[in-house]
N, C-alpha and C positions, 0 to 999 in steps of 0.2 A: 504494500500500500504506500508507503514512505517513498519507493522508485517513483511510483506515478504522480503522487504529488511532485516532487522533483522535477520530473518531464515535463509537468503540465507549467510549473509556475516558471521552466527555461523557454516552454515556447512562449510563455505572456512575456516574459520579459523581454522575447526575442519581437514581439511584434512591439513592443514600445520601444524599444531601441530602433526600427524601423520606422516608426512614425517622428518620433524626433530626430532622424537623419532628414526626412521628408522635408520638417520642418526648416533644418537647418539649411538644407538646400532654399529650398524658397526665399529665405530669407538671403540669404548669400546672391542669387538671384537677382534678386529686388535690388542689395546696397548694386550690384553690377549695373543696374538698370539708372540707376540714378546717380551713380558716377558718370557714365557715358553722357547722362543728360546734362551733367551740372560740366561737364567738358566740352560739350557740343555748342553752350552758351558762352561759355567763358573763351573760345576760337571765336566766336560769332562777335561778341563785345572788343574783343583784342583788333580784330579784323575793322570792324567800324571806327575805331579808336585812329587806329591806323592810316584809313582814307582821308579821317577827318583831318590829321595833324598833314598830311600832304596836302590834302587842297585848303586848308589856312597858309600854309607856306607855299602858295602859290604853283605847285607840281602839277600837272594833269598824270595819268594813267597811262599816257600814249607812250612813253619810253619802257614804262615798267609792263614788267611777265605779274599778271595778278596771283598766278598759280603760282611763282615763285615766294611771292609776299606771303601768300597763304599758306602755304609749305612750311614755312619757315615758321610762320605762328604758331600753327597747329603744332609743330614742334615741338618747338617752347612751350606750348602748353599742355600738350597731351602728354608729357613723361610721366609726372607723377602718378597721373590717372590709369597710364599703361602699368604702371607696378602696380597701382591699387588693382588692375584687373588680373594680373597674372597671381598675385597672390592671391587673390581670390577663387581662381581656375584652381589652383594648387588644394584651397581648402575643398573645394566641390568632393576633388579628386580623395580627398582623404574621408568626407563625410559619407559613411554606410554602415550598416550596422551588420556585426557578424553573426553567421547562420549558424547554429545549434546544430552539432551532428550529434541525433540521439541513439544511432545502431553504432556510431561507435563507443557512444558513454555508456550501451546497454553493454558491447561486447568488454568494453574496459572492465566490468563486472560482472561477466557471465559467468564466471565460479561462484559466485557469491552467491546469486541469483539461483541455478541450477543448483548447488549443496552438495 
């Protein structure tokens, strides 16, 4: 009787540890989701920031590569946000919860068991 209690209360625990990976995913998900957002605006503000200070000093567009200006932003500004997403990929990768092998833990004590 004591085995099956055992067994039972390894797979509840195995199915809460799968739901809290669930969880954690999700949530790691989401910060990804709104990093990428809060980097998409902050390229977006760098970029307008940047026009503006060229055509107050009198510059037009017509010599410059836009895509080079823009490159060059996103740059400078997406690095940090590129490590917060890799260490995040890293955590995904590490977040799952481990599966219970119960015919090995029965065989780990099958003398016991049999007598």
């Amino acid at each position: 009787m004591g085995q099956l209690v055992s067994d039972i209360t390894t797979i509840l625990d195995y199915n809460n540890a799968k739901k809290q990976a669930k969880s954690e995913r999700q949530q790691i998900l989401s910060e990804m989701a709104t990093n990428d957002k809060t980097k998409n605006n902050l390229v977006k503000k760098a970029l307008a920031t940047q026009r503006a200070k060229y055509g107050a000093s009198g510059m037009s567009n017509k010599g410059m590569t836009e895509g080079a200006v823009l490159k060059r932003l996103k740059d400078e500004v997406a690095a940090p946000y590129e490590e917060k997403k890799n260490a995040s990929i890293e955590k995904l990768k590490k977040t799952k919860a481990k599966k219970p092998n119960l015919l090995k833990d029965i065989l780990s004590r099958f003398d016991d068991i049999v007598g």
